[in-house]
mmCIF file of the protein (N, C-alpha, C, O) and its ligand, coordinates in Angstrom:
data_MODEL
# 
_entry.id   MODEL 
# 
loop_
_entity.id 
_entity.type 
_entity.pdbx_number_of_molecules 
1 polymer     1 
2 non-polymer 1 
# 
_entity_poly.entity_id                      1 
_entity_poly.type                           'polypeptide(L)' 
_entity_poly.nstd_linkage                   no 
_entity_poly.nstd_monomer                   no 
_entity_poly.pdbx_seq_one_letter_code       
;(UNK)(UNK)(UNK)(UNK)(UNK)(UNK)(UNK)(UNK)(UNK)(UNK)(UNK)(UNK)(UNK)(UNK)(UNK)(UNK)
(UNK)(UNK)(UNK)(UNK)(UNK)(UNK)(UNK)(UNK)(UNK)(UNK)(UNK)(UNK)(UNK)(UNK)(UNK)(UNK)
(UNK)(UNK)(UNK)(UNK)(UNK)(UNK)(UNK)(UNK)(UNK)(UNK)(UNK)(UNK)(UNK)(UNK)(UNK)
;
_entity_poly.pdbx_seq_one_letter_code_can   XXXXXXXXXXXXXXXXXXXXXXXXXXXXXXXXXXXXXXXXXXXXXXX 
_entity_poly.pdbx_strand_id                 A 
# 
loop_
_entity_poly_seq.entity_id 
_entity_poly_seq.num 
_entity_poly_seq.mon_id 
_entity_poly_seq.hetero 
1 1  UNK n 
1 2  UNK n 
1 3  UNK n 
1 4  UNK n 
1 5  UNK n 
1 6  UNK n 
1 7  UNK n 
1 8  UNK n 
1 9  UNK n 
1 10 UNK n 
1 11 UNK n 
1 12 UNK n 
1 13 UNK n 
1 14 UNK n 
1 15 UNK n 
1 16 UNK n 
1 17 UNK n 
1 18 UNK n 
1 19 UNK n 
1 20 UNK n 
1 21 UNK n 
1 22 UNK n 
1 23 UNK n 
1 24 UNK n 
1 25 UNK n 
1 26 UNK n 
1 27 UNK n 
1 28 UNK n 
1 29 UNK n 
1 30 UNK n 
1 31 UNK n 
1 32 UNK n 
1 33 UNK n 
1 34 UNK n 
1 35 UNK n 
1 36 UNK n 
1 37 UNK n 
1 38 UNK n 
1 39 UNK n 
1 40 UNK n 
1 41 UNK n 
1 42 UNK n 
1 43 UNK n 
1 44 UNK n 
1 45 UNK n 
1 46 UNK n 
1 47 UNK n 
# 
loop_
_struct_asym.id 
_struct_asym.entity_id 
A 1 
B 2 
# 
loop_
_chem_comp.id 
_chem_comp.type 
_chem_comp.mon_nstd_flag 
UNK 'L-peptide linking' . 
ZN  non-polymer         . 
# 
_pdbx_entity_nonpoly.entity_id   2 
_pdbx_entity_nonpoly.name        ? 
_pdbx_entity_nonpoly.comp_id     ZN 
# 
_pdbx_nonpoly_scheme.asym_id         B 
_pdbx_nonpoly_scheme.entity_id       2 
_pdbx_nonpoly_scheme.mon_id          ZN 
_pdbx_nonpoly_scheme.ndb_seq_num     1 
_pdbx_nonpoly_scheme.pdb_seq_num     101 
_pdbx_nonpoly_scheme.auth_seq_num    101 
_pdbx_nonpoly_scheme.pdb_mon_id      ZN 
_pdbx_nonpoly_scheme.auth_mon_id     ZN 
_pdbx_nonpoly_scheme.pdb_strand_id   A 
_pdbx_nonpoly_scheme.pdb_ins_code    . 
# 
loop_
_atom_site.group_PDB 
_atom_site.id 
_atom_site.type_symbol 
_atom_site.label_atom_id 
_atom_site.label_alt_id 
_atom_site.label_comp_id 
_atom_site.label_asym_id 
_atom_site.label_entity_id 
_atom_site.label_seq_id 
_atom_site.pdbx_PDB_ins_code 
_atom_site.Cartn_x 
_atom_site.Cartn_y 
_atom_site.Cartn_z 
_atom_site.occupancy 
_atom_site.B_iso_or_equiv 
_atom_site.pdbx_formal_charge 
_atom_site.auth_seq_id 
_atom_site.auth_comp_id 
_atom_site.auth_asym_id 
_atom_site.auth_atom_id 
_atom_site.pdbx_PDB_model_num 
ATOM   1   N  N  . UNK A 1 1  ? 6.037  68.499  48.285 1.00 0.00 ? 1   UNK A N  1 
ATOM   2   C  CA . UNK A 1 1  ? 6.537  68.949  46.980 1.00 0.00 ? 1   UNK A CA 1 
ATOM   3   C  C  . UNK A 1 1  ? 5.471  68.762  45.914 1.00 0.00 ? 1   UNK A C  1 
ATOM   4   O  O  . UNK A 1 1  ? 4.649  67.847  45.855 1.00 0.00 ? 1   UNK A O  1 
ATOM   5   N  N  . UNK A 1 2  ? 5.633  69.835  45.041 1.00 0.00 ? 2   UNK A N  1 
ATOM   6   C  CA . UNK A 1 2  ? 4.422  69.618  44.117 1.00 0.00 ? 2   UNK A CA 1 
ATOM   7   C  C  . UNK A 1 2  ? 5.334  69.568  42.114 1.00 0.00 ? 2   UNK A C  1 
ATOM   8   O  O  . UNK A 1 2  ? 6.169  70.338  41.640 1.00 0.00 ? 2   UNK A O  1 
ATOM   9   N  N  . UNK A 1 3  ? 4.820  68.636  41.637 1.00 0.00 ? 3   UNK A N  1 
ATOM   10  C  CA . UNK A 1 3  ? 5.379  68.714  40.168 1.00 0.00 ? 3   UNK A CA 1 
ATOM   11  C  C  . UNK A 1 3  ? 4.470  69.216  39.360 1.00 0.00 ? 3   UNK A C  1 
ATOM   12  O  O  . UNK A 1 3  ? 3.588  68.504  38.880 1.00 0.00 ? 3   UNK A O  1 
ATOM   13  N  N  . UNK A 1 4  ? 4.587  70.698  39.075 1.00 0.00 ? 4   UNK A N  1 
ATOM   14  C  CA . UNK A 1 4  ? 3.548  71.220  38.246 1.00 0.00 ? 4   UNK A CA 1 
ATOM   15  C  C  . UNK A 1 4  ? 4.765  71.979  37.252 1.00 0.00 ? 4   UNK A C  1 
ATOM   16  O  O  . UNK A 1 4  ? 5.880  72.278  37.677 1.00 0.00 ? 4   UNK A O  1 
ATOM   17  N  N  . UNK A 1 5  ? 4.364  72.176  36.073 1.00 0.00 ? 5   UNK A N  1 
ATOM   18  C  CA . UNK A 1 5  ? 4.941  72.405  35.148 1.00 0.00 ? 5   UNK A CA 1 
ATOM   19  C  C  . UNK A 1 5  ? 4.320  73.790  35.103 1.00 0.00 ? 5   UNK A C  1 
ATOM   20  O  O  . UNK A 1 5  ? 5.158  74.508  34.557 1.00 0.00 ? 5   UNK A O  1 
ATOM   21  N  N  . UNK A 1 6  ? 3.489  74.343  35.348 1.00 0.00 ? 6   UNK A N  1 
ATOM   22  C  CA . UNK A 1 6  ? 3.128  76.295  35.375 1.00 0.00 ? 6   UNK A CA 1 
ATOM   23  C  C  . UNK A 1 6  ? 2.279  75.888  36.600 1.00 0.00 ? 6   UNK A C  1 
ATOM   24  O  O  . UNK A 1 6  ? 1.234  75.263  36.784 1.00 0.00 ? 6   UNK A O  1 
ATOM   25  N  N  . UNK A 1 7  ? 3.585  76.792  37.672 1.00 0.00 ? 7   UNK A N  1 
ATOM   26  C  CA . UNK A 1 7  ? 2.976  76.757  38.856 1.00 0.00 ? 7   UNK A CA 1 
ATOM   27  C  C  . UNK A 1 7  ? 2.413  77.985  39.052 1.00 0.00 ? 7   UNK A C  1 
ATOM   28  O  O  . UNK A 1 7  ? 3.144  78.973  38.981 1.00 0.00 ? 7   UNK A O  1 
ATOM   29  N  N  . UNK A 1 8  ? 1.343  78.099  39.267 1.00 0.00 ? 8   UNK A N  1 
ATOM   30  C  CA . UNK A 1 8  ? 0.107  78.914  39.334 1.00 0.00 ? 8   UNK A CA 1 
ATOM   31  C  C  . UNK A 1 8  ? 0.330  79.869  40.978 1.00 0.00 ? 8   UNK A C  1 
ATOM   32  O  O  . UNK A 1 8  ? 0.105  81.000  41.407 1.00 0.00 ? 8   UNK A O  1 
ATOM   33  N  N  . UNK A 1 9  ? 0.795  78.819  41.374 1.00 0.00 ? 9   UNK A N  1 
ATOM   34  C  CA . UNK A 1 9  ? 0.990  79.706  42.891 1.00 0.00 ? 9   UNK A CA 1 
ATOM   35  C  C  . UNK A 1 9  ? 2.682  80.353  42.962 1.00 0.00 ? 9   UNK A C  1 
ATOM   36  O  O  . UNK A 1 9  ? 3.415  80.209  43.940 1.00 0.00 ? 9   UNK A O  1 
ATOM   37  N  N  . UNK A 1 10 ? 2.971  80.909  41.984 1.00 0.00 ? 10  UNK A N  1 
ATOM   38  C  CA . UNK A 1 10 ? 4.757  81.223  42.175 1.00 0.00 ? 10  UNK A CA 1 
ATOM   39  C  C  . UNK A 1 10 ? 4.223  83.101  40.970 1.00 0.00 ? 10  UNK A C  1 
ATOM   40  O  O  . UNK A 1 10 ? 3.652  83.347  39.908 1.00 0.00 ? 10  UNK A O  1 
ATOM   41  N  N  . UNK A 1 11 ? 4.720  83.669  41.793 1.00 0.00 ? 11  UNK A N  1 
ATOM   42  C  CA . UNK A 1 11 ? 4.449  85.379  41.220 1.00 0.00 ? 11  UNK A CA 1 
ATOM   43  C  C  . UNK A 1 11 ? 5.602  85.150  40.147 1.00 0.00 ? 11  UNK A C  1 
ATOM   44  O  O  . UNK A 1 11 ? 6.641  84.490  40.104 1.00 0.00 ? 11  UNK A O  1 
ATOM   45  N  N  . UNK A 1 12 ? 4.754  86.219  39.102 1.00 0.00 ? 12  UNK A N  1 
ATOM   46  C  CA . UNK A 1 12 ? 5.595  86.450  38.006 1.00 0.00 ? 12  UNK A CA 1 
ATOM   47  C  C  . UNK A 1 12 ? 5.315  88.350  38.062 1.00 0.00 ? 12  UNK A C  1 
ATOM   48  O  O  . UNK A 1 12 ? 4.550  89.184  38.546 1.00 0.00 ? 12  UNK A O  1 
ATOM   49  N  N  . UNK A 1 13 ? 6.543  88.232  37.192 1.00 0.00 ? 13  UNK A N  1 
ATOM   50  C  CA . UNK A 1 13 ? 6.908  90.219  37.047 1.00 0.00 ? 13  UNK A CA 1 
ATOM   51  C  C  . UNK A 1 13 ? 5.977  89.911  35.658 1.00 0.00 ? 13  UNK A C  1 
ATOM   52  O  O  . UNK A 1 13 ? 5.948  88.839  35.052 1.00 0.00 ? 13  UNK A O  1 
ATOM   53  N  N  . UNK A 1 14 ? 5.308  91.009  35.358 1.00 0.00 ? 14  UNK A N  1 
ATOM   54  C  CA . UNK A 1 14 ? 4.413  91.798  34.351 1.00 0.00 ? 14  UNK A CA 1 
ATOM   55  C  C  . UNK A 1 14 ? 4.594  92.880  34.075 1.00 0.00 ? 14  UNK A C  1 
ATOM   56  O  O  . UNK A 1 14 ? 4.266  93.687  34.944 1.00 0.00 ? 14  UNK A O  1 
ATOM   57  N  N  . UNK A 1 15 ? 4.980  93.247  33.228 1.00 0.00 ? 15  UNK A N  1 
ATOM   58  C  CA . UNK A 1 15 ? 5.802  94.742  32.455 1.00 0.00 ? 15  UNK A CA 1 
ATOM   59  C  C  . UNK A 1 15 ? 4.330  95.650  31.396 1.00 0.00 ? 15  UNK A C  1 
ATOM   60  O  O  . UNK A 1 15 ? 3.510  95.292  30.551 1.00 0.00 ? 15  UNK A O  1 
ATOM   61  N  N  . UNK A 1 16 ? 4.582  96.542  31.886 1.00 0.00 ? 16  UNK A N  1 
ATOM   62  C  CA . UNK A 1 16 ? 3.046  97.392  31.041 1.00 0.00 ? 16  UNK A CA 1 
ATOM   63  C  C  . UNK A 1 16 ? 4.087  97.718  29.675 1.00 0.00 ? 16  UNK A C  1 
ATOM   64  O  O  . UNK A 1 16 ? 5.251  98.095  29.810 1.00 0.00 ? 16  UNK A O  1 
ATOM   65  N  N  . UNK A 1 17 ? 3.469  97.510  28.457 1.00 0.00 ? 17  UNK A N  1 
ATOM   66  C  CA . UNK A 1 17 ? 3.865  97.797  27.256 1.00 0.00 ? 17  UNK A CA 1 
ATOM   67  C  C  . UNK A 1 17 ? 4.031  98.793  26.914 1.00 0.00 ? 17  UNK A C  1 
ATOM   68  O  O  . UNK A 1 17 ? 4.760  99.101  25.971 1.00 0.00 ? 17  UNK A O  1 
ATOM   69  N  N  . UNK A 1 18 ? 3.016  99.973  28.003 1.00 0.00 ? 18  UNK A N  1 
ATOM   70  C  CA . UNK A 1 18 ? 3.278  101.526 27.681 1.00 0.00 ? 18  UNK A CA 1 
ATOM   71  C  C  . UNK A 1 18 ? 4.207  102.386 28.544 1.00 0.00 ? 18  UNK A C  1 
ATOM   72  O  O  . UNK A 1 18 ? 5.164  102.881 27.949 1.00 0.00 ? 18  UNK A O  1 
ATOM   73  N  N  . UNK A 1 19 ? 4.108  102.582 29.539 1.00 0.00 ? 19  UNK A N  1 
ATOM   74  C  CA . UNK A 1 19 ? 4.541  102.581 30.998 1.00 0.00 ? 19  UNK A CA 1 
ATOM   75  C  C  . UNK A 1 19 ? 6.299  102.130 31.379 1.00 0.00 ? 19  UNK A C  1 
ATOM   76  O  O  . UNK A 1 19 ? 7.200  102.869 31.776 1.00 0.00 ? 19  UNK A O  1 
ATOM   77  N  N  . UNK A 1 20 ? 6.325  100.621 31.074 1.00 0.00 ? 20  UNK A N  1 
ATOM   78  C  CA . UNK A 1 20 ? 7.662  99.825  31.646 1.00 0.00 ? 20  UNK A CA 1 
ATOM   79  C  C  . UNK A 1 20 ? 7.204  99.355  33.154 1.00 0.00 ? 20  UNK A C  1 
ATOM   80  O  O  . UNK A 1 20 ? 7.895  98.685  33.921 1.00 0.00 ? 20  UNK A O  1 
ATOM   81  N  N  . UNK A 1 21 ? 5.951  99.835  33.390 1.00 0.00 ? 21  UNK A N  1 
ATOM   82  C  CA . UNK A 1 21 ? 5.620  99.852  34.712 1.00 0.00 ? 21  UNK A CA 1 
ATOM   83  C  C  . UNK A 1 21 ? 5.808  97.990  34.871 1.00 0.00 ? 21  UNK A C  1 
ATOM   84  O  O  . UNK A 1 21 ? 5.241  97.120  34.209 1.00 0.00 ? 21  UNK A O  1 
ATOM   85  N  N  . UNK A 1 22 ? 7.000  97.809  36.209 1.00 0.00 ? 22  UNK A N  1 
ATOM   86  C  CA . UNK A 1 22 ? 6.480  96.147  36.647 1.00 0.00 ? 22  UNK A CA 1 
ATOM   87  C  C  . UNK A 1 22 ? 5.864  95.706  37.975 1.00 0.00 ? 22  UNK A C  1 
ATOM   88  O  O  . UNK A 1 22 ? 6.191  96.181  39.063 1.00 0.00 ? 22  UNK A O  1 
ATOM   89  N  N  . UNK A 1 23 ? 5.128  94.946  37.828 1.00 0.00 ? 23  UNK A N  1 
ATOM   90  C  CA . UNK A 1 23 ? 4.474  94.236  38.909 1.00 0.00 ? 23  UNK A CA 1 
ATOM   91  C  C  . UNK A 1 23 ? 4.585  93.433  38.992 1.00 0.00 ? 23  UNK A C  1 
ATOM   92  O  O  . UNK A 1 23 ? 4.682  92.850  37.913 1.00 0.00 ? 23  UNK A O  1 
ATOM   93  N  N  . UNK A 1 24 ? 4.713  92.373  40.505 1.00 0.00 ? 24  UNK A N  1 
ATOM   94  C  CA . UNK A 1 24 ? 4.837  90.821  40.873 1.00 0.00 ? 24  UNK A CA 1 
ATOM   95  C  C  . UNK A 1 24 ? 3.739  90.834  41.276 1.00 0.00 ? 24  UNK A C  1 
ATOM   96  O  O  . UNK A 1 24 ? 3.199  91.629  42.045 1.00 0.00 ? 24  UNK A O  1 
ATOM   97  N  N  . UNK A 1 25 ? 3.125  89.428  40.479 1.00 0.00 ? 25  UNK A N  1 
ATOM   98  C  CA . UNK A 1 25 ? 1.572  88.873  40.719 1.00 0.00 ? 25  UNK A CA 1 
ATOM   99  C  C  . UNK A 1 25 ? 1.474  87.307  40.360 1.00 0.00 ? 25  UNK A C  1 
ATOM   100 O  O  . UNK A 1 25 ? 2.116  86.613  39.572 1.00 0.00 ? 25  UNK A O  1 
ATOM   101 N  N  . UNK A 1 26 ? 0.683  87.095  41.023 1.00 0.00 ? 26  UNK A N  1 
ATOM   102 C  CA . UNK A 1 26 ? 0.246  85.924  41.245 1.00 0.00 ? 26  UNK A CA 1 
ATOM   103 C  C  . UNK A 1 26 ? -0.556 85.444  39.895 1.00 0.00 ? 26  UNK A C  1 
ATOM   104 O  O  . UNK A 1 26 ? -0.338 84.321  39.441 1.00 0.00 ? 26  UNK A O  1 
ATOM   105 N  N  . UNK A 1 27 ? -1.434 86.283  39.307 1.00 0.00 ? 27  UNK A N  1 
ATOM   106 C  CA . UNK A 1 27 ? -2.347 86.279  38.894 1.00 0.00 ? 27  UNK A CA 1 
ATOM   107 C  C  . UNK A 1 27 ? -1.923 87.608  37.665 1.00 0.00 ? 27  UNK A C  1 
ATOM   108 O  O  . UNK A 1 27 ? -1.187 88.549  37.960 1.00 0.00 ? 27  UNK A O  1 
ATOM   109 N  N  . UNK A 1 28 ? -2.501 87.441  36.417 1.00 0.00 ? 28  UNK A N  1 
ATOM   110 C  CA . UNK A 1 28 ? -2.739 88.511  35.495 1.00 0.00 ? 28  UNK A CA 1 
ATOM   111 C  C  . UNK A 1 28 ? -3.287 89.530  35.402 1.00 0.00 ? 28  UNK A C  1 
ATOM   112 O  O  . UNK A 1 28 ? -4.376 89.476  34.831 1.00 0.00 ? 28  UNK A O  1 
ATOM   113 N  N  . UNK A 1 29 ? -2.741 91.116  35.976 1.00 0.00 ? 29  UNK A N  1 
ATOM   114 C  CA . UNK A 1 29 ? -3.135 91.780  36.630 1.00 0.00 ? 29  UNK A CA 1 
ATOM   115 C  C  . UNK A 1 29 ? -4.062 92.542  35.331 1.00 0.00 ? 29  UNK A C  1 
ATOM   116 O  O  . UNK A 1 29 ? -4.919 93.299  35.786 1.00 0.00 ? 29  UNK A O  1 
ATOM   117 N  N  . UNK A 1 30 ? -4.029 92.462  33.728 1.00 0.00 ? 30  UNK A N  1 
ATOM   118 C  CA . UNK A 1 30 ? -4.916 92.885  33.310 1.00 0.00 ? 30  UNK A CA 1 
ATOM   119 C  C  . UNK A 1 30 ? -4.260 94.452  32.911 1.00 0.00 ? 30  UNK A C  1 
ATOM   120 O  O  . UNK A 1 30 ? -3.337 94.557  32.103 1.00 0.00 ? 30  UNK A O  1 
ATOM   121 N  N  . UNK A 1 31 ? -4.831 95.542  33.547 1.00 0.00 ? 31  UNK A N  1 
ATOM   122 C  CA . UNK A 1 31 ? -4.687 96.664  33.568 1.00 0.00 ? 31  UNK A CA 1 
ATOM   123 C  C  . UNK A 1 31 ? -2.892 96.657  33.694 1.00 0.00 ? 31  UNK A C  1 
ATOM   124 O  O  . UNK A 1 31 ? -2.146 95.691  33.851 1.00 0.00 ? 31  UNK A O  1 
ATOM   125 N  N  . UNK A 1 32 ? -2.532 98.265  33.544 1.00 0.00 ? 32  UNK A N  1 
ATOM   126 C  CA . UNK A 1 32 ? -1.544 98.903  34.172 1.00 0.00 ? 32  UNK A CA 1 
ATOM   127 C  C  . UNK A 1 32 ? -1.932 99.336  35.392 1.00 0.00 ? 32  UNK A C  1 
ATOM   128 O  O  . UNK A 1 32 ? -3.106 99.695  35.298 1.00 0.00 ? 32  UNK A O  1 
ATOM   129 N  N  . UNK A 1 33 ? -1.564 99.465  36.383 1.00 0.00 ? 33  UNK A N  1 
ATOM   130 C  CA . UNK A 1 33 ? -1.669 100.417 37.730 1.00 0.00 ? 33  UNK A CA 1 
ATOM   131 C  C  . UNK A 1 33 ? -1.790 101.610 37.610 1.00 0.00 ? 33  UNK A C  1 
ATOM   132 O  O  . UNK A 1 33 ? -2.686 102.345 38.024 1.00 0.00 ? 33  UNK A O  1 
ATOM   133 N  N  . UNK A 1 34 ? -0.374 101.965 36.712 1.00 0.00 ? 34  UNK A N  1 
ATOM   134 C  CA . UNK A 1 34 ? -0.287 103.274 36.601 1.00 0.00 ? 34  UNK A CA 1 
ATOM   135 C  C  . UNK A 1 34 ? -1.242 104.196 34.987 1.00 0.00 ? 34  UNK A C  1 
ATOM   136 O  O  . UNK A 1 34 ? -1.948 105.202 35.049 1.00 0.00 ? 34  UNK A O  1 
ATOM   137 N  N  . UNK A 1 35 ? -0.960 103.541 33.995 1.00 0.00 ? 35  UNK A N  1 
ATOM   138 C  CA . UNK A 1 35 ? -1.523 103.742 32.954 1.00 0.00 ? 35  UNK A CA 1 
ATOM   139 C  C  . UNK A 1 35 ? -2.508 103.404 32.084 1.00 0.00 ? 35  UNK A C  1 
ATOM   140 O  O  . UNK A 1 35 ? -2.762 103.969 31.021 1.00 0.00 ? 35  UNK A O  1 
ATOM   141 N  N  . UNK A 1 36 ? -3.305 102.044 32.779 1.00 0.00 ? 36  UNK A N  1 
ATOM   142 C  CA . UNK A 1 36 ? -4.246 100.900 32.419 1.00 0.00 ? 36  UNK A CA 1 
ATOM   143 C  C  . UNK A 1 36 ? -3.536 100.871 31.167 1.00 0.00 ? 36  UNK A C  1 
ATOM   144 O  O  . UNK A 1 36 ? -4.312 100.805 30.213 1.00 0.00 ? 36  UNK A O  1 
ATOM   145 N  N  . UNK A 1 37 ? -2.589 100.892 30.924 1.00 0.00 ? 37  UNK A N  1 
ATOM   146 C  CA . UNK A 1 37 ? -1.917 99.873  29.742 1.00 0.00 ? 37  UNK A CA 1 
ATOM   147 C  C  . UNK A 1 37 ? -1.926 98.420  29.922 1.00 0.00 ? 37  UNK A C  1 
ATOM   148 O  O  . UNK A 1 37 ? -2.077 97.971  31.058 1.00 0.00 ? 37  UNK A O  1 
ATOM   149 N  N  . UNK A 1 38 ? -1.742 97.431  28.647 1.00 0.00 ? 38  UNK A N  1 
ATOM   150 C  CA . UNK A 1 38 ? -1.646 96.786  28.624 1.00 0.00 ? 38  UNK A CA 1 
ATOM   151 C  C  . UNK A 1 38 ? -0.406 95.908  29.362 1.00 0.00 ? 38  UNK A C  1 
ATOM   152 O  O  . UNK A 1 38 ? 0.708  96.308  29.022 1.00 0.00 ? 38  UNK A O  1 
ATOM   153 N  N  . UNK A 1 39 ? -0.409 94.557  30.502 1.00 0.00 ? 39  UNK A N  1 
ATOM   154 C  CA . UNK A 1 39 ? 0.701  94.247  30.877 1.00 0.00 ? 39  UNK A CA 1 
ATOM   155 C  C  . UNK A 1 39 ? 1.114  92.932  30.149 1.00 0.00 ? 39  UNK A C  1 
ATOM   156 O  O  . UNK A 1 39 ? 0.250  92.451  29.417 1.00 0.00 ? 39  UNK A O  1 
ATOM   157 N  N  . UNK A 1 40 ? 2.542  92.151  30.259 1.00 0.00 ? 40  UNK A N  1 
ATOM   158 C  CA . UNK A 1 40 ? 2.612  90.950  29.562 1.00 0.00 ? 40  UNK A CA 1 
ATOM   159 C  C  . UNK A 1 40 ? 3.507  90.846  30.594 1.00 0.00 ? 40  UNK A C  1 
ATOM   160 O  O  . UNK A 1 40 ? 4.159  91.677  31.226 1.00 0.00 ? 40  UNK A O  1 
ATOM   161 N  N  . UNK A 1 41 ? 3.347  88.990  30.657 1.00 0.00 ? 41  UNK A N  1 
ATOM   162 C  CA . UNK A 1 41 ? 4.355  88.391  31.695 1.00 0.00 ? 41  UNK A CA 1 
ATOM   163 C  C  . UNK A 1 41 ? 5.359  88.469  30.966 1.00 0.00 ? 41  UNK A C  1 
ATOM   164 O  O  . UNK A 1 41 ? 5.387  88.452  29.736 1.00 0.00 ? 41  UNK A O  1 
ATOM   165 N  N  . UNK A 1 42 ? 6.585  88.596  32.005 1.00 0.00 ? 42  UNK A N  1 
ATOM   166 C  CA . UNK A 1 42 ? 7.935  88.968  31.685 1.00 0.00 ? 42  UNK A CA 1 
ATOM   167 C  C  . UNK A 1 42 ? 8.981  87.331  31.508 1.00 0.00 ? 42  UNK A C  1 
ATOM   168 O  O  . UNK A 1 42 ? 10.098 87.066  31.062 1.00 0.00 ? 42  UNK A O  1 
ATOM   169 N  N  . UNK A 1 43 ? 7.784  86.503  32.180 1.00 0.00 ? 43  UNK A N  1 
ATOM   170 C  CA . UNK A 1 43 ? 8.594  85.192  31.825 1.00 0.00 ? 43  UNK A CA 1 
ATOM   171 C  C  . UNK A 1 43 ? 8.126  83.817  30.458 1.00 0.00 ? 43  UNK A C  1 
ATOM   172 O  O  . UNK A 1 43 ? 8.333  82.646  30.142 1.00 0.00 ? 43  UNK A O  1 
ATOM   173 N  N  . UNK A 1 44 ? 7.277  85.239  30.004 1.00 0.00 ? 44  UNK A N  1 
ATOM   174 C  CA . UNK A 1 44 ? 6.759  85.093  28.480 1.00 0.00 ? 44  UNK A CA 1 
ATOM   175 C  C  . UNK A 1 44 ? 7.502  84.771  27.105 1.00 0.00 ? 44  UNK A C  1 
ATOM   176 O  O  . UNK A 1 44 ? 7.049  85.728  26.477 1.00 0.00 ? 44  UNK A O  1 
ATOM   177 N  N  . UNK A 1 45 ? 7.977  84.386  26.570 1.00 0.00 ? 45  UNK A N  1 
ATOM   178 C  CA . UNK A 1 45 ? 8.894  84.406  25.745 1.00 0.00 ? 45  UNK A CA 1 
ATOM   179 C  C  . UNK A 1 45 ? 7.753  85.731  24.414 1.00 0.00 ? 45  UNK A C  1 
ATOM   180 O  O  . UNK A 1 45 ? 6.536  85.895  24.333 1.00 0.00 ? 45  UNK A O  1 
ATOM   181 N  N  . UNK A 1 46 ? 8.742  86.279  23.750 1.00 0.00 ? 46  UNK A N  1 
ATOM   182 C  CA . UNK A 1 46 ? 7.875  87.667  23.356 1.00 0.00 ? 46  UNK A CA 1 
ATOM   183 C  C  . UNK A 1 46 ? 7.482  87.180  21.689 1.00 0.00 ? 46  UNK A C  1 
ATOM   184 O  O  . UNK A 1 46 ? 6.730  87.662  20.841 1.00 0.00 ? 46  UNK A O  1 
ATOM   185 N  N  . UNK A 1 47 ? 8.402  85.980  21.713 1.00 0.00 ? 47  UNK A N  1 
ATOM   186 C  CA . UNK A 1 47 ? 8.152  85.303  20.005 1.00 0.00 ? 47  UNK A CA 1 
ATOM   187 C  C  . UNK A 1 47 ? 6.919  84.364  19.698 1.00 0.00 ? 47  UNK A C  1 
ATOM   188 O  O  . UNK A 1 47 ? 6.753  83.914  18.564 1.00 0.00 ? 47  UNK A O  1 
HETATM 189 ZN ZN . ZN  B 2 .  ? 1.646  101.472 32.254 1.00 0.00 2 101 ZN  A ZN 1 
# 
């Protein structure tokens, strides 16, 4: 068992700002896939 408070190894959904496009990643995928829009983690609080 590991106690990490942002576990780095657990995928998060990332929503493209232009698109709606989502992806599960490990990692901050940066681009859109579909639109190289911008993505934001979805377990982000948006405030
Ligand atoms: Zn997009």
């Amino acid at each position: 068992m590991r106690d990490i408070e942002h576990d780095t190894d657990d995928a998060s959904p990332y929503e493209c700002f232009d698109c709606g496009t989502v992806v599960v990643r490990t990692d901050p995928p940066g681009d859109c896939p579909d639109c190289a829009g911008r993505m934001r983690n979805r377990r982000t609080p948006l405030e």
